[in-house]
C-alpha positions as CSV (number, residue, x, y, z in Angstrom):
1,X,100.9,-57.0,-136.2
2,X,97.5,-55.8,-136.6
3,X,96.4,-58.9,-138.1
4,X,97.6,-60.9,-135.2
5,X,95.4,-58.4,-133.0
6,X,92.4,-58.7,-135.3
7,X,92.8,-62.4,-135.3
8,X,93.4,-62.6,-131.5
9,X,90.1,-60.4,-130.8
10,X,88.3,-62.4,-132.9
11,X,89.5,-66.1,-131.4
12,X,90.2,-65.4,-128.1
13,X,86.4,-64.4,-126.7
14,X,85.3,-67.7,-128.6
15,X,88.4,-70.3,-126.7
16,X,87.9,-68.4,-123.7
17,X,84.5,-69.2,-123.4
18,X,85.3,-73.0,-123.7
19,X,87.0,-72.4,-120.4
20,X,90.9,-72.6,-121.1
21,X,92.8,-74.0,-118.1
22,X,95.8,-71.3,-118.9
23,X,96.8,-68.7,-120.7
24,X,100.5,-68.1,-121.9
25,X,102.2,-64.7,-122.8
26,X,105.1,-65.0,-125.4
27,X,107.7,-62.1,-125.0
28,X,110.1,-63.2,-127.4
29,X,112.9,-66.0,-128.3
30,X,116.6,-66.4,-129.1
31,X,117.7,-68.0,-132.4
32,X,121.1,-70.4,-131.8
33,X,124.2,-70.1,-133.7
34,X,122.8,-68.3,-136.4
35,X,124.3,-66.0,-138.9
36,X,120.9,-64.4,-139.6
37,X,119.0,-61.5,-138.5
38,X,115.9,-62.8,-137.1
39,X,113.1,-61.2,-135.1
40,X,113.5,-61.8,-131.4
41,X,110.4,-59.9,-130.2
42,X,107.8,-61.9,-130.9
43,X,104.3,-61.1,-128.7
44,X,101.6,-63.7,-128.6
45,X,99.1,-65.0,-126.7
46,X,98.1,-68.7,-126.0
47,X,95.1,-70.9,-124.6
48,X,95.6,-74.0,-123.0
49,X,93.5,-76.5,-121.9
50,X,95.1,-79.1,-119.7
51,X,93.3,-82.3,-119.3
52,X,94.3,-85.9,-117.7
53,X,96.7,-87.0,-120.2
54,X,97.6,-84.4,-122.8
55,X,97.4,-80.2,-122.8
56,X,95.9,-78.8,-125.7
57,X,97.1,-74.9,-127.1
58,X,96.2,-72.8,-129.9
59,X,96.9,-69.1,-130.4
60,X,98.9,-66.6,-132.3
61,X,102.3,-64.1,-132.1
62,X,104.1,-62.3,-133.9
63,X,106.8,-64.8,-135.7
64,X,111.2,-64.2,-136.4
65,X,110.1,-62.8,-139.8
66,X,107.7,-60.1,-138.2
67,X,104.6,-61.4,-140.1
68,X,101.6,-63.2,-137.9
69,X,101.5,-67.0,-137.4
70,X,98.8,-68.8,-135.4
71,X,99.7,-72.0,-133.7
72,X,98.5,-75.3,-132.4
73,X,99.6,-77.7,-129.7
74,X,99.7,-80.7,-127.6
75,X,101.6,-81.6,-125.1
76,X,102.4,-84.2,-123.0
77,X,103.2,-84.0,-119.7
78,X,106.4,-85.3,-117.9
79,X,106.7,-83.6,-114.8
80,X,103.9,-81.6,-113.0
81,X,103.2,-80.5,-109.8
82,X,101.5,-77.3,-108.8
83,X,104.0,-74.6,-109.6
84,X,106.1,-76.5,-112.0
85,X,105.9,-78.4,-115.2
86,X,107.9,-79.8,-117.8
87,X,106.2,-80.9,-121.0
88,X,107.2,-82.1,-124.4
89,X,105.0,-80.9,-127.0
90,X,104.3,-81.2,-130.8
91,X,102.5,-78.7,-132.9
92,X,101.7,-76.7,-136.3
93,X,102.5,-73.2,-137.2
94,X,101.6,-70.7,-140.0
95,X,103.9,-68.6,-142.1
96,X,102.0,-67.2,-144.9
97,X,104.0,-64.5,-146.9
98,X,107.5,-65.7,-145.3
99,X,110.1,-67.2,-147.3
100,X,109.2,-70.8,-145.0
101,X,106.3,-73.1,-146.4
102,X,103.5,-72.2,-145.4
103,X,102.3,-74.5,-142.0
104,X,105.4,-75.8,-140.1
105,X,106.0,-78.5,-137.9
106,X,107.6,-77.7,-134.6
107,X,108.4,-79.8,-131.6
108,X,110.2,-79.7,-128.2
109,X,110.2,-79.3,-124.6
110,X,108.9,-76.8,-122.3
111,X,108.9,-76.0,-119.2
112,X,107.2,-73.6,-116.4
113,X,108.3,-72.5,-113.1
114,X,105.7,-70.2,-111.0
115,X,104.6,-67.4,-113.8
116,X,107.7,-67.8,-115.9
117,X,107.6,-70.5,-119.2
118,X,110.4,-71.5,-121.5
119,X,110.4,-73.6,-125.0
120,X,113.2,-74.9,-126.6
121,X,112.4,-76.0,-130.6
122,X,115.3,-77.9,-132.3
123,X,116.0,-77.1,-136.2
124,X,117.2,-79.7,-138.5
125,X,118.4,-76.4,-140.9
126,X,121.9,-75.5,-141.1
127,X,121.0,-71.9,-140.2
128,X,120.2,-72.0,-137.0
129,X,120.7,-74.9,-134.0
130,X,117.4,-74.1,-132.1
131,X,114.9,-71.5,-131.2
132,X,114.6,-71.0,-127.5
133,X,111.0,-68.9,-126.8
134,X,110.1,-67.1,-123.4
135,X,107.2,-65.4,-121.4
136,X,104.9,-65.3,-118.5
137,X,102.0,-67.8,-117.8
138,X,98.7,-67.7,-115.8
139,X,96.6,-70.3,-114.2
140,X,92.8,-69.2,-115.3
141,X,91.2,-71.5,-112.6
């Protein structure tokens, strides 16, 4: 967890001064149908930039194998109105020193409602059916 924090320290001045449109505060997620013990408390922070057409992110948390991962995003906009979104978004992911190669696809749909975000990520593994991810999100404007 420390690298995330030293990584986060380091990035986050930098983004913030490119004047992010949001920020996004991952609590943890919930691993479907899975036999597995996976880590479900997974802290991270997020910068998003929302422009006309697409919503760029990047950040980093704390993944389900307790190591740090830093992620980027875009996503595309379905529904939006002032308190409310829905989004479907593509992205990559790190996970150095994990038993998982190394950068990751990931894709889904989100979706925010006032403060409160959700993702869902379907898995094509037989382990687990999907990974639903949770937190709290800010307007920075």
């Amino acid at each position: 967890m420390t690298k995330l924090f030293l990584a986060l320290a380091l990035l986050i001045p930098t983004l913030a001064s490119a004047g992010p449109d949001r920020v996004y505060v991952m609590a943890g997620s919930k691993h479907l149908n899975t036999v597995y013990e996976f880590n479900e408390i997974n802290p991270g922070v997020f910068l998003t930039w929302e422009e006309s057409m697409l919503d760029f992110t990047v950040g980093g948390y704390i993944n389900s194998y307790s190591k740090t991962s830093l992620a980027v995003s875009v996503a595309y906009p379905i529904l939006r109105g002032e308190n409310y979104s829905v989004d479907v978004f593509a992205g990559l992911s790190t996970y150095f020193d994990t038993s998982r190669p190394d950068i990751l696809p990931m894709a889904g749909i989100q979706g925010r409602l006032g403060p409160a975000f959700v993702q869902y990520i379907p898995t094509p593994g037989n382990y687990v059916d999907g990974i639903v991810s949770f937190g709290m999100t800010f307007d920075l404007n």
